[in-house]
KERO-862447 format. One line per 3 residues: number of its first residue (from 1); their letters; for each residue x, y, z of C-alpha. Coordinates in pm, whole numbers, plus 50000, padded with zeros to 5 digits. Example, Ala and Ser with C-alpha at 12.3 -4.5 7.8 and 13.67 -1.06 7.14 Angstrom:
1> as> 51230:49550:50780 | 51367:49894:50714
END
This chain:
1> xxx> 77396:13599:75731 | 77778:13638:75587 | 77808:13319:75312
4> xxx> 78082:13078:75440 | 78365:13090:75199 | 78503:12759:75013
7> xxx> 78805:12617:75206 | 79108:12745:75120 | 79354:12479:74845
10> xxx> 79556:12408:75178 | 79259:12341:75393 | 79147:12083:75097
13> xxx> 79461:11929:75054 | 79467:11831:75415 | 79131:11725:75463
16> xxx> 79211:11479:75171 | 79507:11390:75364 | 79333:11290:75637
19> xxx> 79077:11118:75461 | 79343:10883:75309 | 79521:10760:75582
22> xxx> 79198:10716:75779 | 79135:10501:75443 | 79434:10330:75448
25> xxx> 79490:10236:75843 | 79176:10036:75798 | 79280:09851:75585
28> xxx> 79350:09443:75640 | 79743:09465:75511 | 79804:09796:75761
31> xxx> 80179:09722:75908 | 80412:09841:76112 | 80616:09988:75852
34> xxx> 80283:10182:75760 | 80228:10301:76089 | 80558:10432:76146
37> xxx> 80521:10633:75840 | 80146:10753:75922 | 80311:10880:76311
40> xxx> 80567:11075:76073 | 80319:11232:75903 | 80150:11303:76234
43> xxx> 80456:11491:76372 | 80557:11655:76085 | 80279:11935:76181
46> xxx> 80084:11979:76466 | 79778:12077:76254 | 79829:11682:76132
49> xxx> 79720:11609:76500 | 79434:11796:76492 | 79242:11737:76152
52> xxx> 79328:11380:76229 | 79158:11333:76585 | 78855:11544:76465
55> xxx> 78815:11335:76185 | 78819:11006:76357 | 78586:11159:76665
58> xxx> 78360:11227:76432 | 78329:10972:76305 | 78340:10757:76601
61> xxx> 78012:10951:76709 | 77812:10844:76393 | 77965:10448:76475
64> xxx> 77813:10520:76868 | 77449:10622:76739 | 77195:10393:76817
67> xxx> 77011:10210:76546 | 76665:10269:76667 | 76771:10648:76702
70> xxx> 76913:10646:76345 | 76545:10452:76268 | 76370:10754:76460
73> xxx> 76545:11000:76252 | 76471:10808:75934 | 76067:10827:76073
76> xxx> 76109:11220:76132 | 76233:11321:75815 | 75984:11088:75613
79> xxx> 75710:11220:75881 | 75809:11592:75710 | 75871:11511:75412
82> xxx> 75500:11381:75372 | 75346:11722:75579 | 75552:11900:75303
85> xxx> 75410:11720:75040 | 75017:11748:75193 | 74997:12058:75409
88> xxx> 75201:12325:75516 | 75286:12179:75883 | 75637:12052:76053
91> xxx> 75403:11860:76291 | 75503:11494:76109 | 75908:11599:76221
94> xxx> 75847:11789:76541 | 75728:11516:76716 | 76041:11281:76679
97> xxx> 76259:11582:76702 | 76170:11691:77017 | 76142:11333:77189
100> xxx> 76512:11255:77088 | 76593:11633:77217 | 76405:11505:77558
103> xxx> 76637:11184:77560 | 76982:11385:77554 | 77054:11418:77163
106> xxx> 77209:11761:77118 | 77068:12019:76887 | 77316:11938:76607
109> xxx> 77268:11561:76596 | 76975:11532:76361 | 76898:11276:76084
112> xxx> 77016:11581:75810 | 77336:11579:75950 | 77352:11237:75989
115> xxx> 77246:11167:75620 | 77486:11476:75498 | 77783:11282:75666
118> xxx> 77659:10963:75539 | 77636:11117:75158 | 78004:11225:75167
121> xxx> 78284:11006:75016 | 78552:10899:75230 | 78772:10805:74956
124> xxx> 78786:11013:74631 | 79020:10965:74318 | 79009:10999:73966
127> xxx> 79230:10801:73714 | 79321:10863:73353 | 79516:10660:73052
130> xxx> 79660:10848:72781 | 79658:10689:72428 | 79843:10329:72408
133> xxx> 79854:10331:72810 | 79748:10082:73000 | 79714:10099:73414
136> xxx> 79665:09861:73714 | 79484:10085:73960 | 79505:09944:74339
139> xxx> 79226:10084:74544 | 79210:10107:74936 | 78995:09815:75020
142> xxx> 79216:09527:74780 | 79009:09636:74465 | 79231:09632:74139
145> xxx> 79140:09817:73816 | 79288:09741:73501 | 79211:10065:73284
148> xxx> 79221:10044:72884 | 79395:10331:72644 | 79206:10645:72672
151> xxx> 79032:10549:72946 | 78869:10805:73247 | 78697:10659:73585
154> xxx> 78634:10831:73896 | 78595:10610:74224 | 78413:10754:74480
157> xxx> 78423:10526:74869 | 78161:10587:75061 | 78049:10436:75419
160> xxx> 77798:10220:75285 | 77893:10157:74966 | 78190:10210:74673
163> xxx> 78078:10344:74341 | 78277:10397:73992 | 78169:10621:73765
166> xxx> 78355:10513:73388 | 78316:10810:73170 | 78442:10680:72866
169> xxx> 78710:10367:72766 | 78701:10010:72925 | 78835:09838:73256
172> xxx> 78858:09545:73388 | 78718:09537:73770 | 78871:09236:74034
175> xxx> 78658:09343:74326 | 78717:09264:74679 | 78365:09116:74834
178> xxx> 78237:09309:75107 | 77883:09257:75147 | 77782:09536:75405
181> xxx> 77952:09765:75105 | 77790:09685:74716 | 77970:09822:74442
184> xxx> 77852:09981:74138 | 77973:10084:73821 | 77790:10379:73654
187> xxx> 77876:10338:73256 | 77646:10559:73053 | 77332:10410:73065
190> xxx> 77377:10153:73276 | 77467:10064:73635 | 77610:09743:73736
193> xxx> 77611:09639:74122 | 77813:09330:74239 | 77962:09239:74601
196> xxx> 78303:09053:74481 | 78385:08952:74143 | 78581:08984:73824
199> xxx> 78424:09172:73483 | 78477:09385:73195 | 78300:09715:73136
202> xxx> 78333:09951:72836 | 78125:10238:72713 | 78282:10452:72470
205> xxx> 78018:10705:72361 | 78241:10847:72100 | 78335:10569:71888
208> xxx> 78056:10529:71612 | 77827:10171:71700 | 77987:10142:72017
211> xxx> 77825:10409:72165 | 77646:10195:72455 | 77802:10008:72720
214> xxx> 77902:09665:72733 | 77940:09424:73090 | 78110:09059:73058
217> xxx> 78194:08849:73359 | 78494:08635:73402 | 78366:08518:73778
220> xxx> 78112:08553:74018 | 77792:08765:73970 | 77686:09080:73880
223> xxx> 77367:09287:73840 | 77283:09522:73537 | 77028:09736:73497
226> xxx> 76924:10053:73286 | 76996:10391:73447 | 76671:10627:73396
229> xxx> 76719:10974:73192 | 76743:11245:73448 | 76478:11562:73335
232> xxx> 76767:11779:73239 | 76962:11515:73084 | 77213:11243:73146
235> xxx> 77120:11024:73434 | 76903:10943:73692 | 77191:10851:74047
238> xxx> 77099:10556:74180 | 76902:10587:74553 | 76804:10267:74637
241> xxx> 76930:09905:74679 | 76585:09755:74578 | 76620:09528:74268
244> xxx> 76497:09732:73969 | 76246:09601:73750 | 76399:09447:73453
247> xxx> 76723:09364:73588 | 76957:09112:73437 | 77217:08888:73637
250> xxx> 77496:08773:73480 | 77730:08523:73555 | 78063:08342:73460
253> xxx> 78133:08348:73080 | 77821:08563:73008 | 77792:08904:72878
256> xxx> 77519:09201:72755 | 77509:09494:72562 | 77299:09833:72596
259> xxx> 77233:10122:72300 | 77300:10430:72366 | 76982:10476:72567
262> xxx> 77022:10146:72804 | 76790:09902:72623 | 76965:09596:72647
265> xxx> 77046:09277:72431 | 76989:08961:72510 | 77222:08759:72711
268> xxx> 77520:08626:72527 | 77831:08401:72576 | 78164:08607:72611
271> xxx> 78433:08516:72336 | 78621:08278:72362 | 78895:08498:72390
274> xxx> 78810:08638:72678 | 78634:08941:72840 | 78909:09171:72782
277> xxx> 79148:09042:72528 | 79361:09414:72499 | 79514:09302:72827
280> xxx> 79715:09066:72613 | 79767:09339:72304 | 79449:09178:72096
283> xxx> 79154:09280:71931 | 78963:09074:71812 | 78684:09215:71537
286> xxx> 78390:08927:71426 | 78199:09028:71062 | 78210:09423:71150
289> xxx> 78267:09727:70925 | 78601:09801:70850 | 78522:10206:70953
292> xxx> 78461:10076:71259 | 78753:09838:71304 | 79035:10144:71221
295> xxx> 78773:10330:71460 | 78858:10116:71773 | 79255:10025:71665
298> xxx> 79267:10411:71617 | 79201:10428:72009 | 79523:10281:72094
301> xxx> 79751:10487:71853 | 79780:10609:71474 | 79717:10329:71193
304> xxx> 79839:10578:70911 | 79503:10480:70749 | 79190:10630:70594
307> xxx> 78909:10516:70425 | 78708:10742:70214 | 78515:10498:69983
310> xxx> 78196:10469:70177 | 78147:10101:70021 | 78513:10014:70167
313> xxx> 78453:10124:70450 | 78148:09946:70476 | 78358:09619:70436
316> xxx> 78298:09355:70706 | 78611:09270:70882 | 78680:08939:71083
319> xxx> 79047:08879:71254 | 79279:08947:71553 | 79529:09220:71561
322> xxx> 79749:09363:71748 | 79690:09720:71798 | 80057:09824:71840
325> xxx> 80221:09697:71498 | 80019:09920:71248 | 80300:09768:70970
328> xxx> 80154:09403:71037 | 79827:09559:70962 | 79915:09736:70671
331> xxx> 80016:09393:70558 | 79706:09176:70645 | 79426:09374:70547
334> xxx> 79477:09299:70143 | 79450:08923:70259 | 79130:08959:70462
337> xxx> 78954:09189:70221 | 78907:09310:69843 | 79112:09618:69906
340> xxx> 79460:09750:69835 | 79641:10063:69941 | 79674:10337:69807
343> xxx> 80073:10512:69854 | 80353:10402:70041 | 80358:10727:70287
346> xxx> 80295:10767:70667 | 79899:10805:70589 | 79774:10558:70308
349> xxx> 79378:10515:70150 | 79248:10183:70175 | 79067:10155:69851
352> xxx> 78888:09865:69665 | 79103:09620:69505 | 79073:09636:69073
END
């Protein structure tokens, strides 16, 4: 058999064409003015047209299958998947397969297509701050994102569910409820599931005793739990919507923190200044090394400041700052610890005071 080969960048781009404004025209504030724009887009090529109306057939045919013949194809596949597992035999799936073949289903209609279709996103986009940026994300459904400096997400829509995946930085998430769609945040070692709420999630792996993740809620509910290590590395996907053993629900004003490897802390109160203070410019820093500290304010953009005294640097640090005036902290830091520094140039030592 020839291999297919990959679609062409053209084919692509359309495809995700059409997948947006299939998106989009579902959504609750479609308009007039929005439909008058999706019919230009319609005209402006006739292959529009086309991509469009196979799109939306298709998927009207998955919407049109029975549930008890989705439930039969669920039964065949399990049926072979167990024959697999205990004898070499396609007896457990031939069964099902032909008795929905003898009630009209055509040849290509089985549950593997059906669950292929099902596994593909319908909405796909990944977002990225640069250092001192900040961005308010809209997504398709009313979901808002609030992304921190250096901060990289992908968001991923599926049929039956919406799914973030935060590779490294923090956001803020003001999710629309939907309850036949859950929606999970993948941060490192954890995943956090919710149906409509606000809350904070960070994981910065890079930054040195911050490497796990962190999840505080500002309202409504949300479910954390402790992604498994895959065999090859990183991490197991999540496949089922069971409740995992040792899951923790947090609400309102309550927050938890993992390691690196997903063991988690126990429940704690969120600050008083909030889940995610750096929307306002802050950072707040309560009895923690002053490495550390410069670590995090170094995140937003350049201090001009270095610490090589290991026993300065150990230094614990309490205080809010704002992480775009590096001359106000220049100023402060004498006040709030021994220390002094060390030249008057654009990069000064913080050493200990005499």
């Amino acid at each position: 058999m020839t291999p297919s080969l990959p679609p062409s960048e053209e084919a692509s781009r359309l495809r995700q064409e059409v997948i947006d404004w299939f998106v989009h025209r579902r959504r609750p504030d479609w308009n007039a003015r929005d439909e008058r724009i999706f019919q230009n887009w319609i005209d402006a090529d006739p292959r529009h047209a086309d991509a469009y109306r196979q799109w939306e057939s298709r998927w009207q045919a998955f919407d049109a299958i029975a549930p008890e013949t989705v439930a039969a194809w669920r039964e065949g596949f399990a049926g072979n998947r167990v024959a697999t597992a205990s004898a070499p035999t396609r007896r457990g799936f031939l069964k099902p397969a032909f008795a929905l073949a003898a009630a009209g289903v055509v040849a290509g209609g089985s549950y593997l297509g059906w669950s292929h279709l099902q596994a593909q996103p319908v909405f796909v986009q990944a977002f990225a701050t640069q250092r001192g940026q900040q961005l308010e994300v809209p997504l398709p459904d009313g979901t808002v994102l609030r992304l921190d400096t250096t901060t990289r997400l992908e968001v991923r829509y599926f049929r039956q569910r919406r799914e973030v995946r935060l590779i490294d930085g923090q956001a803020v998430f003001l999710v629309q409820s939907d309850a036949q769609r859950p929606f999970d945040v993948l941060a490192g070692p954890l995943q956090v599931r919710v149906v409509g709420t606000r809350f904070a999630v960070r994981y910065t792996p890079a930054v040195v005793g911050a490497e796990g993740a962190r999840v505080s809620v500002e309202q409504g509910r949300v479910r954390v739990t402790r992604r498994d290590v895959a065999p090859g590395g990183g991490w197991v996907e999540p496949v089922s919507d069971a409740v995992p053993q040792g899951a923790v629900f947090l609400t309102a004003g309550q927050q938890v923190q993992s390691d690196v490897q997903g063991v988690l802390a126990a429940v704690s109160a969120v600050p008083g200044d909030g889940i995610a203070p750096w929307r306002e410019h802050r950072l707040s820093f309560l009895d923690i090394p002053l490495a550390r500290a410069l670590a995090e304010l170094e995140r937003y953009g350049s201090t001009g400041l270095v610490v090589r005294d290991p026993a300065v640097a150990a230094l614990r640090l309490s205080g809010t700052f704002d992480p775009r005036d590096a001359r106000m902290l220049r100023r402060m830091l004498p006040s709030a610890l021994p220390v002094r520094l060390k030249g008057d140039g654009p990069v000064v030592e913080i050493v200990a005071a005499p």
